[in-house]
Backbone bond lengths (Angstrom), bond angles and torsions (degrees), N, CA, C in turn:
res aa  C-N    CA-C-N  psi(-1)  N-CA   C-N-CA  omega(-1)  CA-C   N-CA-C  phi
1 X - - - 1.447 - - 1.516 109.05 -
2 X 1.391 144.27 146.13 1.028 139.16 125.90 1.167 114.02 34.87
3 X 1.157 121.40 133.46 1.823 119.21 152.93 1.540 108.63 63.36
4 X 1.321 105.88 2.99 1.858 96.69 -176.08 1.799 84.29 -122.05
5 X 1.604 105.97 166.24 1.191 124.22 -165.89 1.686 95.46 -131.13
6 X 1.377 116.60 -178.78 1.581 113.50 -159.03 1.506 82.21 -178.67
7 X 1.689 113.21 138.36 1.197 129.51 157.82 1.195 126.46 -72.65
8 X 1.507 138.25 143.35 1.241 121.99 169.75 1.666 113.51 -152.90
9 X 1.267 118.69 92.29 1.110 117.38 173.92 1.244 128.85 -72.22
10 X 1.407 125.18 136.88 1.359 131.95 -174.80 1.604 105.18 -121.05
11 X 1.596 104.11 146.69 1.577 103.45 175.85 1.649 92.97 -125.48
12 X 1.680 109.64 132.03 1.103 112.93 -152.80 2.114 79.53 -128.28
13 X 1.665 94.49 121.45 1.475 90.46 150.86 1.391 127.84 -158.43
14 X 1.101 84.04 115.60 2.000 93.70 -165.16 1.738 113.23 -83.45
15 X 1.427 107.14 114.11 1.225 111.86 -174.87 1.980 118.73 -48.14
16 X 0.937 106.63 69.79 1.449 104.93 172.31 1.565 114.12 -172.61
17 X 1.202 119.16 154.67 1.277 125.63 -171.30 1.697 131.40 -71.57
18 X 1.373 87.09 -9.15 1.532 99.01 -165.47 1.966 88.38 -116.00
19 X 1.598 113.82 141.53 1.696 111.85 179.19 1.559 99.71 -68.65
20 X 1.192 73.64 169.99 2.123 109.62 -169.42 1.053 104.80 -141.29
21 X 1.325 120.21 150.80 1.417 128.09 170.43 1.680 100.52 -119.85
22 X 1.481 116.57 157.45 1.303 118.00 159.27 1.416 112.83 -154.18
23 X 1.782 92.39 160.45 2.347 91.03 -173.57 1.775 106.00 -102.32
24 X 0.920 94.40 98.34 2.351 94.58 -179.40 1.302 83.68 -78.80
25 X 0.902 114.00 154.00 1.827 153.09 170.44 1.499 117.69 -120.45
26 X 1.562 104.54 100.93 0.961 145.39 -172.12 1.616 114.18 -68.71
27 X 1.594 131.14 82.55 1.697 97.44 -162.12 1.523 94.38 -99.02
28 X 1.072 124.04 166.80 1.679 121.26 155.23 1.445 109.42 -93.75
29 X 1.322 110.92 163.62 1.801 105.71 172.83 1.535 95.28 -101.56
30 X 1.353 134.63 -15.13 1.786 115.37 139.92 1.673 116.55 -22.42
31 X 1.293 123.37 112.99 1.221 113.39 150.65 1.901 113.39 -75.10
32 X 1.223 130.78 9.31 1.520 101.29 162.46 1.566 111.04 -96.65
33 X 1.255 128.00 16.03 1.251 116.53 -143.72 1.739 82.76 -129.16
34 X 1.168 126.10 -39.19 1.769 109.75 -179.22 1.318 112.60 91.22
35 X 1.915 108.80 -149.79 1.525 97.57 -155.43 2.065 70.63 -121.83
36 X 1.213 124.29 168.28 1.484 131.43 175.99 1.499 95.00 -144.30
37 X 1.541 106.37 117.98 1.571 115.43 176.70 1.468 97.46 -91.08
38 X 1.458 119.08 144.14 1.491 140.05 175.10 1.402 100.38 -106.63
39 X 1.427 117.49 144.46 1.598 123.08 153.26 1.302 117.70 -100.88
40 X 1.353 114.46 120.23 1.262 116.02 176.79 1.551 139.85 -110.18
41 X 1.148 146.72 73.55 1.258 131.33 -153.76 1.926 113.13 -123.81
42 X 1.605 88.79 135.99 1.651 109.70 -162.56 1.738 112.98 -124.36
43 X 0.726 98.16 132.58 1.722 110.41 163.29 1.287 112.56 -48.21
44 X 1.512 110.77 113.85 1.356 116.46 171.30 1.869 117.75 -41.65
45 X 1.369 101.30 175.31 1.483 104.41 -173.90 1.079 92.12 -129.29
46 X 1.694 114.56 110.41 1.900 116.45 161.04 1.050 126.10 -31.04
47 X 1.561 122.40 157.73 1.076 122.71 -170.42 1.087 115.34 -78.32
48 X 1.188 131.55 74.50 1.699 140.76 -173.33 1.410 140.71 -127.54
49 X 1.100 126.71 141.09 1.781 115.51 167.47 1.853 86.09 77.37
50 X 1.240 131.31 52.24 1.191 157.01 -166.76 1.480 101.66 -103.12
51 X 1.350 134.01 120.66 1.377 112.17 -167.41 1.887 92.94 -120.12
52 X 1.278 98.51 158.28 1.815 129.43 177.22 1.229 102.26 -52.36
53 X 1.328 134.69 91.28 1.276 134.46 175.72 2.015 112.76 -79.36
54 X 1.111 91.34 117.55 2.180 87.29 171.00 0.961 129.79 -143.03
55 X 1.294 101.93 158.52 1.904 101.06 -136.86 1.863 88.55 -103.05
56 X 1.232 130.62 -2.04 1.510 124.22 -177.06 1.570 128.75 73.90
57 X 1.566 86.05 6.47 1.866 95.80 -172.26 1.479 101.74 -141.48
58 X 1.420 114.19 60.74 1.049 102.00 157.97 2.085 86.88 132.34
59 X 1.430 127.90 -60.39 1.459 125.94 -175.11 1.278 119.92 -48.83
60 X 1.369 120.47 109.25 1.723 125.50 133.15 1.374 128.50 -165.07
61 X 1.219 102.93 168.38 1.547 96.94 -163.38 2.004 94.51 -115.93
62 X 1.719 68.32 160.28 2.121 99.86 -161.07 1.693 93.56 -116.99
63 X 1.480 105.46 119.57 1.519 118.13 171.86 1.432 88.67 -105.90
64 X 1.770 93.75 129.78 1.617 93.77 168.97 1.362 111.11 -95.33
65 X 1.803 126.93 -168.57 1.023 125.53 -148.65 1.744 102.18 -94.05
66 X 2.023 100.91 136.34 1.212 105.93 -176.74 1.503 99.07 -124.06
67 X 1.662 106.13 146.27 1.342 107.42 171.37 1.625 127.72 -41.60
68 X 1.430 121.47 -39.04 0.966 124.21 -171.88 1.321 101.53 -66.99
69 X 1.683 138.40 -11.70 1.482 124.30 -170.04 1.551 99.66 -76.73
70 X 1.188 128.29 -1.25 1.285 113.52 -139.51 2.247 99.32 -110.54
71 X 1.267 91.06 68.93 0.978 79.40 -161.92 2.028 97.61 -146.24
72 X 1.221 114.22 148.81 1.925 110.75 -168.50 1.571 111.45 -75.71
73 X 1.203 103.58 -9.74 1.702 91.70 -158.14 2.387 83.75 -137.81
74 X 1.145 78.33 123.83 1.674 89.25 175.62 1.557 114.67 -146.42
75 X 1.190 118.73 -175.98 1.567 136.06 155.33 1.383 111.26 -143.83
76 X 1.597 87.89 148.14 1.902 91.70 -163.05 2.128 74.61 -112.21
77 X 1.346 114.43 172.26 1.669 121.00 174.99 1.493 98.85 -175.95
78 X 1.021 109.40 119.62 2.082 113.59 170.49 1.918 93.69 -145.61
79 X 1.600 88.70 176.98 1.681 94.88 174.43 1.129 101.42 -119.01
80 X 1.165 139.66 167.88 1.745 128.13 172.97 1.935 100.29 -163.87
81 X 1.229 92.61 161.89 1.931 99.46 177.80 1.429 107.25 -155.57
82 X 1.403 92.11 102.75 1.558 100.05 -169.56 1.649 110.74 -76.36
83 X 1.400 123.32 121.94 1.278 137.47 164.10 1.855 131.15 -55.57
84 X 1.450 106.90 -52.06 1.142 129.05 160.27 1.433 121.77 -82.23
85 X 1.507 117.11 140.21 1.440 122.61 171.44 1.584 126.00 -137.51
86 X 1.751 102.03 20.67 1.188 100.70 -161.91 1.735 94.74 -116.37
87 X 0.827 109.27 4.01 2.156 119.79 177.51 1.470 108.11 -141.24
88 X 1.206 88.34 157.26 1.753 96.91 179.93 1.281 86.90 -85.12
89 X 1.761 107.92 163.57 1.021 123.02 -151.29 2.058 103.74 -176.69
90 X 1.318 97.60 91.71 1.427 105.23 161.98 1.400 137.97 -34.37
91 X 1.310 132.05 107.74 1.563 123.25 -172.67 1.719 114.28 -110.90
92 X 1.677 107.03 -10.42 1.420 107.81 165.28 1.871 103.78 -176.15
93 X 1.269 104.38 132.40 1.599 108.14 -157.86 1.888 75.88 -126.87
94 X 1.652 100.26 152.91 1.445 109.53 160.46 2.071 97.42 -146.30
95 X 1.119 95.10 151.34 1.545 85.18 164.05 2.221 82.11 158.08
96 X 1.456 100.17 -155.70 1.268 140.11 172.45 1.215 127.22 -69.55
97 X 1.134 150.06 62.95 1.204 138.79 -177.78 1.252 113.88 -45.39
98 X 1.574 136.88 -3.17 1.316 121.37 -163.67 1.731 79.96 -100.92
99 X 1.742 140.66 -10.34 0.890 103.61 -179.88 1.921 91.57 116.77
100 X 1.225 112.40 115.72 1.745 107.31 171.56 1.176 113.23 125.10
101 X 1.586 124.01 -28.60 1.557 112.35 171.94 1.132 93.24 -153.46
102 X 1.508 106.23 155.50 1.667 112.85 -178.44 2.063 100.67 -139.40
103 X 1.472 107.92 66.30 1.572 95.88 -175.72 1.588 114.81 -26.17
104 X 1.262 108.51 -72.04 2.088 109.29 -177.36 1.528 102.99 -130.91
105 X 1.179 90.01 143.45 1.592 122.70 165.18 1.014 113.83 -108.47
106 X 1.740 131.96 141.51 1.494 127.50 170.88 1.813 86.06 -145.76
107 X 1.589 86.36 137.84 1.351 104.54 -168.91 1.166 117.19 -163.27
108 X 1.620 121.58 171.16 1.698 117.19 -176.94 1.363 101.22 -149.83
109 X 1.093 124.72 165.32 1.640 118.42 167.47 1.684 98.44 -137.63
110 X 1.065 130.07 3.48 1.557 122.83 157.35 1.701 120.41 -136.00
111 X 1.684 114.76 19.47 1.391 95.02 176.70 1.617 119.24 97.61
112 X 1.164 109.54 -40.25 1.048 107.13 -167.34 1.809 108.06 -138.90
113 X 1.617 121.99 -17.20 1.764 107.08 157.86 1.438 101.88 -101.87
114 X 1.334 112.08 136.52 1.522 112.16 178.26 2.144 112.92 -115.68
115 X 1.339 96.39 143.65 1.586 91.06 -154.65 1.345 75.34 -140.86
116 X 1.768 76.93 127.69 1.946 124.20 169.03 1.512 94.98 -85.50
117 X 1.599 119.01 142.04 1.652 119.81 149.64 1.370 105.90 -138.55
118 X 1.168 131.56 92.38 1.156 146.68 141.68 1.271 117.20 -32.51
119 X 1.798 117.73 138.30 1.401 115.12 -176.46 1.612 96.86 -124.97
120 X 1.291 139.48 144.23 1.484 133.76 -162.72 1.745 97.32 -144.31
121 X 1.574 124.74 63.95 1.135 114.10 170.48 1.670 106.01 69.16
122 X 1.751 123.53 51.69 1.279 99.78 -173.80 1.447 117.29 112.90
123 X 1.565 99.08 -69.46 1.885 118.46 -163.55 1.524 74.75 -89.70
124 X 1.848 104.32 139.76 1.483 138.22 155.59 1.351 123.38 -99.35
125 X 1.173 135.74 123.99 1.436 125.38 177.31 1.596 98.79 -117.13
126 X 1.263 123.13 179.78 1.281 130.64 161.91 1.969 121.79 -159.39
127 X 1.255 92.54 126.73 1.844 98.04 -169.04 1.459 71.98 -78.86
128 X 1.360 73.97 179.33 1.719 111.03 154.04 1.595 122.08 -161.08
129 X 1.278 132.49 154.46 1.618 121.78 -167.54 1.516 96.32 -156.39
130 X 1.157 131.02 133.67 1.300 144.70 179.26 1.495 120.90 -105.87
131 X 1.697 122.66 138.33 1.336 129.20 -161.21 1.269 95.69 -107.55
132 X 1.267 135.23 164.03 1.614 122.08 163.59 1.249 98.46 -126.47
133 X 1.653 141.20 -13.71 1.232 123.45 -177.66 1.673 101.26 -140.07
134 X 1.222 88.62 156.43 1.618 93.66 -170.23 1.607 122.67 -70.56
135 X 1.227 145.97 -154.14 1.198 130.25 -154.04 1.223 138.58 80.52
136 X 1.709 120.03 -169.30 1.638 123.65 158.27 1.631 116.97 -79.42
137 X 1.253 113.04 134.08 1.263 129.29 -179.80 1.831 108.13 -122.53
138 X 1.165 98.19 170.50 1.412 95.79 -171.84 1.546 100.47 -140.72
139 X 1.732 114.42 118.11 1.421 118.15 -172.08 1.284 111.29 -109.17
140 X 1.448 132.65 134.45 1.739 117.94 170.17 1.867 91.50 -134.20
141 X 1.115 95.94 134.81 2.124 105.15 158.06 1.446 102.87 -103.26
142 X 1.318 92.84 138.09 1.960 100.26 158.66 1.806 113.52 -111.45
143 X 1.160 86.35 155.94 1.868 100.71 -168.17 1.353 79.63 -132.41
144 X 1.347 126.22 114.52 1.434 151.54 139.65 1.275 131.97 -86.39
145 X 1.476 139.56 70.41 0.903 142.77 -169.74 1.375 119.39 -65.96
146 X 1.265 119.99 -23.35 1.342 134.37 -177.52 1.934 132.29 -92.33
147 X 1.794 86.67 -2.54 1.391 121.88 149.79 1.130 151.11 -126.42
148 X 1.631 95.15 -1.69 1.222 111.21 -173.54 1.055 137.91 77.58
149 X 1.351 118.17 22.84 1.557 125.35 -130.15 1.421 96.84 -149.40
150 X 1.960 122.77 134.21 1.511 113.83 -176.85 1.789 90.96 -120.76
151 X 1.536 128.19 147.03 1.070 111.63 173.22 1.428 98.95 -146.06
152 X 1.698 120.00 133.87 1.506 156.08 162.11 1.453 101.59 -32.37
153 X 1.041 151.37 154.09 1.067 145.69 96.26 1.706 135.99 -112.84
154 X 1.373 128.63 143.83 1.478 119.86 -177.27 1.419 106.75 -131.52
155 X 1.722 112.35 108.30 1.551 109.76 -171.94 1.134 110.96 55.65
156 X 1.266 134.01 57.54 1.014 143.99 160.06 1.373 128.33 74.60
157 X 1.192 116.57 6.12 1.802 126.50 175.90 1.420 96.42 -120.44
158 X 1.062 94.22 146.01 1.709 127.98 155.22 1.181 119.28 -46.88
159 X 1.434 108.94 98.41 1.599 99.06 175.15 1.515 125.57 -127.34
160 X 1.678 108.46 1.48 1.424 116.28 156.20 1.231 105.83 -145.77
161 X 1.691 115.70 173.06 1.622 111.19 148.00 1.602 88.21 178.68
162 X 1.740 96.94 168.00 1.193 124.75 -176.85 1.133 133.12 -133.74
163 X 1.013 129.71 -166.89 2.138 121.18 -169.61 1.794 77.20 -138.69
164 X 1.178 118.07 134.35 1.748 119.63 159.65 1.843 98.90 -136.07
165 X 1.316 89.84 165.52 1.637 117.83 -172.60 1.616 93.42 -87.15
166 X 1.622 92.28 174.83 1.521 107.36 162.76 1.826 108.03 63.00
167 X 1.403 100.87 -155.81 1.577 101.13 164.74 1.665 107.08 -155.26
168 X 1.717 105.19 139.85 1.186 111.51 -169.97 1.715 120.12 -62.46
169 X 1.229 129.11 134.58 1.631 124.71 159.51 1.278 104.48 29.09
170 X 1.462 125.33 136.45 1.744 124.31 153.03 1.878 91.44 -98.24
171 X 1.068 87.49 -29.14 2.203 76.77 -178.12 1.255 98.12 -114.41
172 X 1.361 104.47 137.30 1.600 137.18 163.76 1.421 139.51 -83.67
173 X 1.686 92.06 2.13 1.539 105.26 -176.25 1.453 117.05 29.97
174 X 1.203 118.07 -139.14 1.452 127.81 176.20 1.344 130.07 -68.55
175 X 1.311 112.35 153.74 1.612 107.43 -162.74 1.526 108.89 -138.07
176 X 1.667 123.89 69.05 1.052 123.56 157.31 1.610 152.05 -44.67
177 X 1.452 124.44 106.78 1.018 108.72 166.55 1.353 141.39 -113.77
178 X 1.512 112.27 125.53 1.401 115.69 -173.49 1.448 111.66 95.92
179 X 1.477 120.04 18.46 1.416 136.61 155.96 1.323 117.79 -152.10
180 X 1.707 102.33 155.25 1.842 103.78 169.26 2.006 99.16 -87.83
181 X 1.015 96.13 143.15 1.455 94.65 -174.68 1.438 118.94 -154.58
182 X 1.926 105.70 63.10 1.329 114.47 179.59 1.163 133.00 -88.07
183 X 1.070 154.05 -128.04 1.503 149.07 146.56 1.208 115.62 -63.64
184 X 1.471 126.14 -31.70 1.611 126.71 -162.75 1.801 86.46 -88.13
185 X 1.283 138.29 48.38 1.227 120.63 -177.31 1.821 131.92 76.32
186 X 1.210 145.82 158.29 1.390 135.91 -173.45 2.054 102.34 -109.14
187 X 1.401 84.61 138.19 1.625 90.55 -177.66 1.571 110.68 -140.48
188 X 1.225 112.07 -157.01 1.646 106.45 148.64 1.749 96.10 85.40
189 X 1.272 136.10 -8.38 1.532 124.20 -118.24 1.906 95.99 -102.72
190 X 0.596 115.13 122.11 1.500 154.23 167.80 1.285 124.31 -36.56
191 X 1.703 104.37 107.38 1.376 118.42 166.55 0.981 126.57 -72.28
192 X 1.503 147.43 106.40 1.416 140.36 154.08 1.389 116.57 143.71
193 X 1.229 150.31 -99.11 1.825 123.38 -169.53 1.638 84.01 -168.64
194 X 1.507 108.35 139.60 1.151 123.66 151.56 1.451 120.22 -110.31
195 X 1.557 128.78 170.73 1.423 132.88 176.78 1.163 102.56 178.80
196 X 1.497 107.53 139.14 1.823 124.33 167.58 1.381 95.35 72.12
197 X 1.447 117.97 62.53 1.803 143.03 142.75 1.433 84.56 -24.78
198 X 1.392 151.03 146.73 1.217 141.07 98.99 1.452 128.24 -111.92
199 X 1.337 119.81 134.93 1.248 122.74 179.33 1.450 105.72 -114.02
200 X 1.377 140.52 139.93 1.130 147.66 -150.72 2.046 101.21 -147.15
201 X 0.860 101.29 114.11 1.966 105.21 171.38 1.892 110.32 -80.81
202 X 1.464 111.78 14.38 1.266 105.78 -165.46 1.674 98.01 -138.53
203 X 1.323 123.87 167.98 1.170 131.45 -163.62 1.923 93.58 -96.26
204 X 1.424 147.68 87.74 1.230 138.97 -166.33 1.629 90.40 -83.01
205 X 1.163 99.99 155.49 2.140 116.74 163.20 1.185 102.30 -111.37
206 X 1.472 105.27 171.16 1.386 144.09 -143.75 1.958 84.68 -59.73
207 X 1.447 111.08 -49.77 1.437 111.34 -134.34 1.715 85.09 -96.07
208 X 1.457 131.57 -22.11 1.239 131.19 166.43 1.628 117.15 -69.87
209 X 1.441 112.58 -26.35 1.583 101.58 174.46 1.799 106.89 -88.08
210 X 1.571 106.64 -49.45 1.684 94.03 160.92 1.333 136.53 -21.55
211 X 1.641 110.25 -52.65 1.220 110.93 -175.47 1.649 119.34 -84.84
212 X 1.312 120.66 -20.08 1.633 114.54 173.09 1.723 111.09 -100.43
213 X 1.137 116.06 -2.66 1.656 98.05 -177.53 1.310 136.18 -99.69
214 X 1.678 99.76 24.07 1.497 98.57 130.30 1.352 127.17 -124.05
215 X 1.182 90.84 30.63 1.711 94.17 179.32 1.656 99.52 -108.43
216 X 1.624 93.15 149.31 1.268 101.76 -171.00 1.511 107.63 -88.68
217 X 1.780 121.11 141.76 1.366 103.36 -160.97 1.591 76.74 -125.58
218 X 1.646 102.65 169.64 1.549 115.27 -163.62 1.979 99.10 -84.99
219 X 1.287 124.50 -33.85 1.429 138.69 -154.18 1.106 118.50 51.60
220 X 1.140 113.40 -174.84 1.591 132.81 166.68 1.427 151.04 -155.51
């Protein structure tokens, strides 16, 4: 009404490094009161937290083999937002490119169920974890070697896991993202954006991946 005042915070962030100002237009649904232009000006936002854009015809990128993969007990964690829902479509492949072992596959064929296959010396398992709305989601698996134990996660809950024999891969060979990319050639390849790759040499829990994945971490 008239004569009364109203808070209104705005979070302003303009993709660039250097500040910006801008005028939002404020209307009321009062017709005596009109439109009230604000000035606003904010500190750009570095160029950061930039996500893997792919186009499904042809984009992804191949990490070759690093010492640190080479190890039984890990956590894999990225964010991704799948575009396409009408093909399967790879969101993180590890194995051999010459062809012969594929430790994990993570993959979807509609967008919205996403399927772990774990390889354990032989023995195959496979999660599975379900999205209900479209967008960025946030996936991590754990490889527990020291329990034996593989566990799903989607945005931060638990949404499968398993007990396997034996012990998984000490080498991880190659580390695709956003294609299958074994010896028979790379396919599978992936519509829509990845961000926050994480590879982990340690078995993380429920309440340790909750708490960093949206925080941006420095790596190494």
């Amino acid at each position: 009404a008239m004569g009364q005042s109203q808070q209104v915070f705005v979070r302003y962030f303009p993709r660039t490094e250097t500040p910006l100002s801008v005028t939002l237009q404020v209307e009321s649904n009062d017709p005596d009161e009109g439109i009230v232009e604000v000035a606003v000006t904010g500190q750009g936002v570095p160029y950061q937290n930039r996500a893997l854009s792919l186009d499904g015809n042809g984009d992804y990128m191949l990490v070759g083999k690093k010492d640190a993969f080479n190890t039984t007990t890990l956590t894999m964690e990225l964010w991704f937002n799948i575009i396409a829902s009408d093909k399967q479509m790879t969101i993180l492949w590890n194995g051999d490119t010459a062809g012969g072992r594929d430790p994990f596959w993570l993959y979807t064929s509609d967008g919205k169920l996403f399927n772990l296959r774990l390889v354990f010396n032989g023995a195959t398992i496979y999660l599975k974890a379900q999205a209900h709305t479209p967008g960025y989601h946030h996936i991590a698996f754990v490889i527990d070697d020291s329990t034996k134990a593989a566990s799903f996660y989607l945005d931060g809950i638990l949404a499968d896991w398993a007990d396997f024999t034996g012990t998984s891969p000490a080498e991880y060979n190659y580390l695709a993202v956003g294609a299958y990319a074994d010896g028979g050639g790379t396919a599978d390849f992936m519509e829509g954006f990845i961000d926050e790759v994480r590879f982990w040499n340690v078995a993380r829990t429920a309440e340790q991946i909750r708490a960093s994945m949206d925080l941006t971490l420095p790596g190494n």
